[in-house]
C-alpha positions as CSV (number, residue, x, y, z in Angstrom):
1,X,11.4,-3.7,5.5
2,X,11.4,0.4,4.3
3,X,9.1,1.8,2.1
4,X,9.8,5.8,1.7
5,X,7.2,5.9,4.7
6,X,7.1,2.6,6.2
7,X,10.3,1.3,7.9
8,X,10.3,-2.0,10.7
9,X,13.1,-3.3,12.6
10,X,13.6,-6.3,15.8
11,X,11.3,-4.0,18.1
12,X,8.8,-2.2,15.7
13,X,6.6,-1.2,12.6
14,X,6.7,2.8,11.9
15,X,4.5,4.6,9.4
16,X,3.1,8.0,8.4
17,X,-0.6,7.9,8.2
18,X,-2.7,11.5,8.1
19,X,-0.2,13.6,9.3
20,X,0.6,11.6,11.9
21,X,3.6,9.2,12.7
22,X,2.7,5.6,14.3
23,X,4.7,3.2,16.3
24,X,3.5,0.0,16.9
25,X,5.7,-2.8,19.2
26,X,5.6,-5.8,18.2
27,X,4.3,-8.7,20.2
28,X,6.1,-9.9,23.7
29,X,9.1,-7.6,22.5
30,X,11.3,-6.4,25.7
31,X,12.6,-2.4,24.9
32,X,16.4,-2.2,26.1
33,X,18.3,1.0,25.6
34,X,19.7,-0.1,22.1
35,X,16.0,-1.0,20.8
36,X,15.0,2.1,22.2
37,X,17.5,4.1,20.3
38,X,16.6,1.8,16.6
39,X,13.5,2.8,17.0
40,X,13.9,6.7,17.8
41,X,16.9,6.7,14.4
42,X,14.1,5.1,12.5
43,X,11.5,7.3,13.4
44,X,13.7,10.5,12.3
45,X,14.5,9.2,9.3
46,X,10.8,8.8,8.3
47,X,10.4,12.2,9.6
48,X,13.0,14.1,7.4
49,X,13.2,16.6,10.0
50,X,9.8,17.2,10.5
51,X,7.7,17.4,13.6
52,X,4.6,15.1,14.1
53,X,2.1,13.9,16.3
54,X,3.1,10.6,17.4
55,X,0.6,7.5,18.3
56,X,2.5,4.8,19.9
57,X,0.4,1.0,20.6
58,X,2.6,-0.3,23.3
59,X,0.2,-3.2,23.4
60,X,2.6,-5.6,22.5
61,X,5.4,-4.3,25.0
62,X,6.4,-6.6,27.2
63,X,8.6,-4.7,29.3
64,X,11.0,-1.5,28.8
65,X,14.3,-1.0,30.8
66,X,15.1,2.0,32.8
67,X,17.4,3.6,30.4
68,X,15.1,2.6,27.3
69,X,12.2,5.0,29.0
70,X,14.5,7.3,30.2
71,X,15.7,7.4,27.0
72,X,12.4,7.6,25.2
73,X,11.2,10.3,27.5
74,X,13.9,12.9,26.9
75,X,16.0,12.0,23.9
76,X,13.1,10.1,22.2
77,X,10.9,12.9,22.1
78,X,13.1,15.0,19.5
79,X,10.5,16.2,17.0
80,X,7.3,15.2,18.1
81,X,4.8,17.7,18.6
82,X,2.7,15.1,21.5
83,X,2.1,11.7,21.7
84,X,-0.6,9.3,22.7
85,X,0.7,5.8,24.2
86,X,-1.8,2.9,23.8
87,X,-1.7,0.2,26.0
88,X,-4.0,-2.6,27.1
89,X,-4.9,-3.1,30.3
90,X,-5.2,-1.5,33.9
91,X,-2.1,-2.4,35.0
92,X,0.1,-0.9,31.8
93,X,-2.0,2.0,32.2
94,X,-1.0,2.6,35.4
95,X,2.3,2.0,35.0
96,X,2.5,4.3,32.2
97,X,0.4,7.0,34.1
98,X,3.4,7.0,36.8
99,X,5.9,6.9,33.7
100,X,4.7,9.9,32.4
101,X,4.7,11.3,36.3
102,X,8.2,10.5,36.8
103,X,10.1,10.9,33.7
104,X,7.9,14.4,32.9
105,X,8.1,14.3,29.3
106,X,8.6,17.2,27.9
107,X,5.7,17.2,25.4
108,X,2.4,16.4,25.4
109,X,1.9,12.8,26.7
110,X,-1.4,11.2,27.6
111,X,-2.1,7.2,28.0
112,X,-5.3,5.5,26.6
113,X,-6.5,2.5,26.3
114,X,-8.7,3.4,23.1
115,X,-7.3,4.2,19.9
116,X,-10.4,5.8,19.2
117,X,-9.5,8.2,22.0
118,X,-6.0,8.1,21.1
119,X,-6.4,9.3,17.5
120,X,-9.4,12.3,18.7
121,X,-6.6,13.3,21.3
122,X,-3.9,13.7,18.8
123,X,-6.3,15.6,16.4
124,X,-7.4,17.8,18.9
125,X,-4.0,19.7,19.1
């Protein structure tokens, strides 16, 4: 489905919302490198070359390949200003912690397991 601001495909639903992009995986999905590149072309189309804060709800993740969140780390990160990655429990969180340790994104990356204190962190830049 693609609204001029909504777009979904096999792996997620996109959307502009308040100045700020969202990603949300859809449940039990499994990111290889080809989802992981769907989902970064889909996200620059919504963005029409325009940078944005990006909140991404891994909840539903159910695992990412190595070259998916290698690819998401550098490559993925083309025009986004910082992103806050929701996930659900202690053990994502952790494994996103050393994600974000090991692939050093090169923007602004923190992981919560609030939205609350997703959406604050994303405002406060």
């Amino acid at each position: 489905m693609m609204l001029s601001n909504y777009i979904e495909n096999e792996c997620a639903k996109l959307w502009i919302e308040k100045e700020i992009l969202f990603v949300v995986y859809k449940n039990d999905v499994t990111v290889d490198l080809a989802g992981a590149m769907k989902v970064v072309k889909d996200r620059l189309f919504l963005q029409q070359g325009k940078a944005f804060l990006v909140f991404c709800d891994m909840r539903g993740v159910k695992s990412a390949d190595k070259a998916a969140r290698d690819y998401l780390a550098l490559e993925g990160s083309v025009l986004i200003k910082a992103v806050a990655l929701l996930v659900n429990n202690p053990i994502s969180y952790a494994i996103s912690g050393f994600y974000i340790k090991t692939s050093k994104p090169i923007i602004p990356t923190e992981v919560f397991t609030d939205d609350a204190e997703a959406l604050a962190f994303l405002r406060s830049l």
